[in-house]
C-alpha positions as CSV (number, residue, x, y, z in Angstrom):
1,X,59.7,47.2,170.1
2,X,61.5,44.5,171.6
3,X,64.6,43.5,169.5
4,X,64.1,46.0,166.8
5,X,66.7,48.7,166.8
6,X,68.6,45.4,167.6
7,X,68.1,43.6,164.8
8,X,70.9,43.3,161.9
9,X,68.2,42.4,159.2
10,X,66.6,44.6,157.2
11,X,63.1,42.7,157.7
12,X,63.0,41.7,161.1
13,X,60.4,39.1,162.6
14,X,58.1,40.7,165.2
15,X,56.1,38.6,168.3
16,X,51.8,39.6,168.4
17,X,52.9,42.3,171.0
18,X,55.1,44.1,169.0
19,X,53.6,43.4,165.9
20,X,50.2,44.9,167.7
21,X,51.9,47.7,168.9
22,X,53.5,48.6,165.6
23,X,50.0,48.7,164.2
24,X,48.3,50.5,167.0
25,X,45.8,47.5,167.8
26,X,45.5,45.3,170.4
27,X,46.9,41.9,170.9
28,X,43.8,40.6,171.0
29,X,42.3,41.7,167.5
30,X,45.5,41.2,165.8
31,X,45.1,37.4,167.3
32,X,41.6,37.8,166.2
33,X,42.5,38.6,162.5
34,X,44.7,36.2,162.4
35,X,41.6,33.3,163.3
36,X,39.5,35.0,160.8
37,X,42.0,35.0,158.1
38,X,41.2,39.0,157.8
39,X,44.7,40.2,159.3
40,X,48.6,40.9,158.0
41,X,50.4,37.4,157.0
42,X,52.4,35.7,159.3
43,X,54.6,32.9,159.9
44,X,54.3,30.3,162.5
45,X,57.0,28.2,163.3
46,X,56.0,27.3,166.8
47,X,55.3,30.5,168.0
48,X,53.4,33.4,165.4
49,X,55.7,35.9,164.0
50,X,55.7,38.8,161.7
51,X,57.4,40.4,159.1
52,X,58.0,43.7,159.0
53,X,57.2,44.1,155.4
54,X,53.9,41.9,156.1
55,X,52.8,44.7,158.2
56,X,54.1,47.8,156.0
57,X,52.0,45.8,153.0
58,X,48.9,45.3,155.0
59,X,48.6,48.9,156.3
60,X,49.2,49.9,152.6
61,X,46.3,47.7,151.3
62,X,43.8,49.6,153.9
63,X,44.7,52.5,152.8
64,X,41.4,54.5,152.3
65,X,41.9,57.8,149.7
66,X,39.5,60.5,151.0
67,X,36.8,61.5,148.3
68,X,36.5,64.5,146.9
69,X,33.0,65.9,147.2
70,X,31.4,68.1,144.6
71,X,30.7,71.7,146.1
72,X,26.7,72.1,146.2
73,X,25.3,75.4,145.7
């Protein structure tokens, strides 16, 4: 990701692309999301940016537990 391992913060902003790529999505539905108002928060200060923690908490809030099914005889 571009500027990452760079970065001196501990919660770097990351551009669509990088943000995209981080969640294995395209560009295109993370900019989608984001029209919908379905998608990780984000700021946008003349150009759309996220934060790393934005993305870590929406990826935790889709997180699906698998059900246990009953064993049938």
């Amino acid at each position: 990701m571009t500027g990452l391992s760079n970065t001196p913060t501990k919660n770097p902003l990351l551009t669509r692309k990088d943000a995209a790529r981080y969640l294995g999505i395209s560009v295109s539905t993370l900019a989608r999301w984001a029209m919908e108002g379905t998608g990780p928060a984000y700021s946008k200060a003349g150009r759309v940016r996220y934060r790393l923690s934005d993305l870590d908490a929406f990826i935790e809030e889709h997180r699906v537990q698998p059900v246990r099914r009953m064993a049938t005889r």
